[in-house]
C-alpha positions as CSV (number, residue, x, y, z in Angstrom):
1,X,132.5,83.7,112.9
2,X,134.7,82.9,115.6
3,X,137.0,86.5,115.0
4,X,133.1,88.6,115.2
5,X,132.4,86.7,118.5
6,X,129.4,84.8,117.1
7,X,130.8,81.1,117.6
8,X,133.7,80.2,120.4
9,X,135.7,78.3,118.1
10,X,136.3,76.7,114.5
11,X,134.3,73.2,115.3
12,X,131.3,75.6,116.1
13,X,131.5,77.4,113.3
14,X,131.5,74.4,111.3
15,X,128.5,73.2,113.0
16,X,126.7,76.5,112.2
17,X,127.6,75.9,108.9
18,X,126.5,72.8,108.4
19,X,123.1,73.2,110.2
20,X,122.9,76.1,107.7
21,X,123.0,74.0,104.3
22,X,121.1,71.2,105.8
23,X,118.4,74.2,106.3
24,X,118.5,75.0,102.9
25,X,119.0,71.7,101.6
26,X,115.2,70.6,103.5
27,X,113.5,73.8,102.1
28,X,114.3,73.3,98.9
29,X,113.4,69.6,99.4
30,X,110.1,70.8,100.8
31,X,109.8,73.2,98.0
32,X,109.7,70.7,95.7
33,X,108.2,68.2,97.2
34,X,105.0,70.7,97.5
35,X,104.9,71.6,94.2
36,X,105.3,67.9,92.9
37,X,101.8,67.3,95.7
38,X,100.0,70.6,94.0
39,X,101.0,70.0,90.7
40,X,99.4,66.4,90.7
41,X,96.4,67.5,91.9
42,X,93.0,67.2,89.9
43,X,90.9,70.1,89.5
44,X,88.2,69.0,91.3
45,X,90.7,68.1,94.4
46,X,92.0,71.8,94.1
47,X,88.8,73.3,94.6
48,X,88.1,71.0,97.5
49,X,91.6,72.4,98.7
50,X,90.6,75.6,98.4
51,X,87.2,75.4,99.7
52,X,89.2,74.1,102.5
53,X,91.2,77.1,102.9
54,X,89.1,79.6,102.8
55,X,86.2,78.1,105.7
56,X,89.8,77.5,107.6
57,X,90.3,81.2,107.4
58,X,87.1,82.1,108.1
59,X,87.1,80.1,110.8
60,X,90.5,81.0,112.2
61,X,89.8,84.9,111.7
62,X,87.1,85.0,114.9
63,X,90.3,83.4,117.6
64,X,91.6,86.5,119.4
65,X,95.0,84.5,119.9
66,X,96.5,87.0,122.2
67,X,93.1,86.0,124.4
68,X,94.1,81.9,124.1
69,X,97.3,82.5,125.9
């Protein structure tokens, strides 16, 4: 990293590193943390879920974002 130009020196590079695997290390942690939440769910709490979802993209679908700004 530091020979390409991307970091100025090794203790940045290291720091790039490292904020790289604690990335990965908290998606994977959110991963499976999500599928522990889903996977514990009733059925009639997923439906309510999904209920949920889909009123909330209804909903969202009619918000010209570009407009909010």
């Amino acid at each position: 990293m530091v020979r390409s130009g991307q970091v100025a020196s090794i203790a940045e590079a290291v720091d790039a590193a490292i904020g790289k695997a604690r990335r990965a290390e908290n998606r994977k942690a959110l991963a499976a943390a999500t599928t522990r939440y889903f996977d514990q769910m009733s059925p009639e709490t997923i439906a309510e879920e999904s209920a949920l979802g889909r009123e909330m993209a209804s909903a969202g679908s009619g918000i010209d974002f570009d407009r909010e700004i």
